[in-house]
Each structure stands twice: as C-alpha cells, then as structure tokens.
C-alpha positions in Angstrom: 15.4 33.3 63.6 17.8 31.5 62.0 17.2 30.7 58.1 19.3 28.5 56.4 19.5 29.1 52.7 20.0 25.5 51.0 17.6 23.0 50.4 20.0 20.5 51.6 18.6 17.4 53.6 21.8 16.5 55.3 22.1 20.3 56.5 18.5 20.6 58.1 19.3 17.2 59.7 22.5 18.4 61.2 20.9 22.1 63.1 17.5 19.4 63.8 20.6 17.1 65.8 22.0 19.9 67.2 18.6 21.5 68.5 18.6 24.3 66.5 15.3 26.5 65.8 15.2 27.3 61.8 13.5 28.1 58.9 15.0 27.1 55.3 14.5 29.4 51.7 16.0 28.2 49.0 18.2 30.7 46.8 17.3 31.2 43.3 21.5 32.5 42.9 23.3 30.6 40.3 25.7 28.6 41.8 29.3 29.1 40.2 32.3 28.8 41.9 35.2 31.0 40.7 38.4 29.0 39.6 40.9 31.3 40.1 40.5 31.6 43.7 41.9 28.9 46.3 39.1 26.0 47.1 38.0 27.3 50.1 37.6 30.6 49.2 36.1 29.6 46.6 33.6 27.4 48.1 33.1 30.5 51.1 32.3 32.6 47.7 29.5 30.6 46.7 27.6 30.7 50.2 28.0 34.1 50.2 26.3 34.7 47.1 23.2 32.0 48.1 23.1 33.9 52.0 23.1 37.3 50.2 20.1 36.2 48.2 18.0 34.6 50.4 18.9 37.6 53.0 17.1 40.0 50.6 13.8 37.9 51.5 14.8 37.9 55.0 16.3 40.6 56.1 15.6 41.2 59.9 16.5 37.0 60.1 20.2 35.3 60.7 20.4 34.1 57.6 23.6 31.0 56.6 24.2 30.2 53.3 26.6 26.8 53.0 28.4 25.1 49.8 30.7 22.1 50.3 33.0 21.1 47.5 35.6 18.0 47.3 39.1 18.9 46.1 41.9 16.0 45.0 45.0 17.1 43.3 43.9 20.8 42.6 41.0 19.4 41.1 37.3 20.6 42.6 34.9 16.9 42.5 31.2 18.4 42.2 28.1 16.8 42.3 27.9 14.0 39.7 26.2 14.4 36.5 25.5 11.1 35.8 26.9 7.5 36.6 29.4 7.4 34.7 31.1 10.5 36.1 29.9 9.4 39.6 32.3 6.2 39.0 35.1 8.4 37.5 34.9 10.3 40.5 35.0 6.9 43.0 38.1 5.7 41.0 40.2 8.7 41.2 39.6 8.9 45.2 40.3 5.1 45.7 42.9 4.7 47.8 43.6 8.4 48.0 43.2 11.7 50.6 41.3 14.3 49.7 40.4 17.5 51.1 36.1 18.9 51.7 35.6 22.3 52.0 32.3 24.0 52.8 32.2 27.4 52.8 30.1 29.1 55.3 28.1 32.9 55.1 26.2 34.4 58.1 24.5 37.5 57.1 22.6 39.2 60.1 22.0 42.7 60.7 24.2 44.0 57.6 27.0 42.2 58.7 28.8 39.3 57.3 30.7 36.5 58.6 32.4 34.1 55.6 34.8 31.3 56.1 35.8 27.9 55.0 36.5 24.8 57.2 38.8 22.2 55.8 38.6 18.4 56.2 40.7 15.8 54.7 39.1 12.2 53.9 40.9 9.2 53.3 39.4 6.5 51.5 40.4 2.7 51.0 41.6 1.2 48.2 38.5 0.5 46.3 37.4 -2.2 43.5 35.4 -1.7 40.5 32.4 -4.1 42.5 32.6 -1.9 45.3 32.5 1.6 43.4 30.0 0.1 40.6 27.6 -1.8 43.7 27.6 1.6 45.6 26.9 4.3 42.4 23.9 1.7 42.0 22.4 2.4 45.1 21.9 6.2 44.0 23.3 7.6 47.0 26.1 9.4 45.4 24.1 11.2 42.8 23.7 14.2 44.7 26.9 14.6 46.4 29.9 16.8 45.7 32.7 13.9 45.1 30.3 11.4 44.7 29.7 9.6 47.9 27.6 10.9 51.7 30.0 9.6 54.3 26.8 9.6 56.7 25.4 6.9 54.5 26.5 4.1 52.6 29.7 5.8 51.5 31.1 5.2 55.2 32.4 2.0 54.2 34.7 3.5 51.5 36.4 5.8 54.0 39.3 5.1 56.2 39.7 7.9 58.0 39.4 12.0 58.5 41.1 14.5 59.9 38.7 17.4 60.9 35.1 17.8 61.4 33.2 15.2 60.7 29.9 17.2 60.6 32.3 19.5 57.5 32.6 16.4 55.4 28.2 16.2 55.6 28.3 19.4 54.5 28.0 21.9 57.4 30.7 22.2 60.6 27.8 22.9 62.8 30.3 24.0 66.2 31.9 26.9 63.9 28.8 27.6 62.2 27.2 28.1 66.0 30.1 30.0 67.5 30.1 32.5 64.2 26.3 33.3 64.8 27.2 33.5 68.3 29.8 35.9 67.7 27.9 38.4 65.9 25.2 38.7 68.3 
C-alpha cells in the first residue's frame, strides 16, 4: 500500500487522477529546510525527513513523503504568512520566471529513493488589481510562492517548462516510475 505522508489536498487529488490506491498520515516532523544546500536538495531533504517519519508508523507500507518550494533569484518563496507577504510574493514574480521544486522520498522496505524535479513558471506582467483581486480570493494562502496554478492562479502564468503536475506539487510519472523501480 502506498501511503503518502502530507496532508496536502492537491497531492491526494493528483494519485486519485492518476488511479492510484493510497492511504495518507500526516508527519508530526518539523518542517525546515536547510539553507546551505542547493533548492532542490533542499526541498528532497525535507520529504525525506516527513517519509522517514511517517515510515516509522508504517513500516511494511510504500511510504512518499513530498515538499515543493518556489525559488526566484536564489531566493526560496514559501507558503505565505499573511496577505501582505502573499502580495509581496505576487509582485516579485510579476513578469518574471521562476523555478518549483518538489522534492520527492520513497521509503519502502529499508530503502530509499530521494530526488527533486525542477520546473520553471513564467508569469505575466501583473498589476496591483490583479495581484490584490486574486490574494482576496484566499487561494494563495497556502501555497509555497503564493498562487495554485490548478486554480485561480492559472491566469497569472504564461507558461512552464517541465511537469506541470511538479508545479501542483507532486510530478506524479517520476513519482510512479521511482516506486516502480524499487519493487
């Protein structure tokens, strides 16, 4: 059985799309990610540490741990803390590319399999209406970089380069091929 270790909507919706059989536990690990190490490592770091502890309730299971962060300029765009940062974080990727990373951890029989994917987002040149109309609707409030491109936020974006499925949070094909792979 697979178990997916987040409590992340978008993530259960993307294995449910794809037809996958899970469970999900939420880990109780602190998320942190380390700054000294490059962003996807980093992000690949901190789904390691959530798999590893929800794989100590679940041992005999396949167990994926997942954490997606937004970089711009060396800088890592987390979830929001309030508004006002949620519009500080619109206004810097206005009319800019930027690069999401989730970091992936399989844990399944003792064995680990960690890795980052890598997708860069391009958004359009955005005004203050548009960023101040769409932090109102409270759909960026819980997003790393402040916006869900699966939701409202596809009308900031003018194009990716990568997995689409990354950006949401989870690149479901590597994700399946790794699990796969250790089998």
């Amino acid at each position: 059985m697979i178990v997916l270790a987040s409590a992340s909507p978008r993530r259960k919706d993307i294995l449910t799309t794809a037809g996958v059989e899970f469970k999900t536990a939420v880990s109780q690990a602190e998320e942190r990610l380390d700054p000294a190490l490059p962003p996807g490592e980093a992000a690949a770091q901190a789904a390691r540490v959530k798999a590893g502890d929800v794989a100590k309730t679940y041992p005999d299971d396949c167990v994926v741990g997942a954490d997606t962060i937004v970089v711009l300029d060396g800088e890592i765009l987390g979830k929001p803390k309030d508004k006002a940062d949620a519009v500080a974080m619109l206004k810097k990727l206005s009319g800019r590319e930027h690069t999401v990373y989730t970091g992936v951890c399989i844990i399944k029989d003792g064995a680990e399999s960690c890795f980052s994917e890598a997708t860069n987002v391009e958004f359009y040149p955005l005004t203050e209406t548009e960023i101040e109309e769409y932090v109102e609707t409270g759909e960026p409030m819980d997003k790393a970089g402040a916006y869900g491109i699966q939701g409202i936020g596809c009308a900031l974006v003018r194009g990716i380069t990568g997995d689409y499925f990354n950006v949401m949070g989870f690149p479901i094909a590597r994700v399946l091929r790794a699990i796969r792979e250790m089998a």
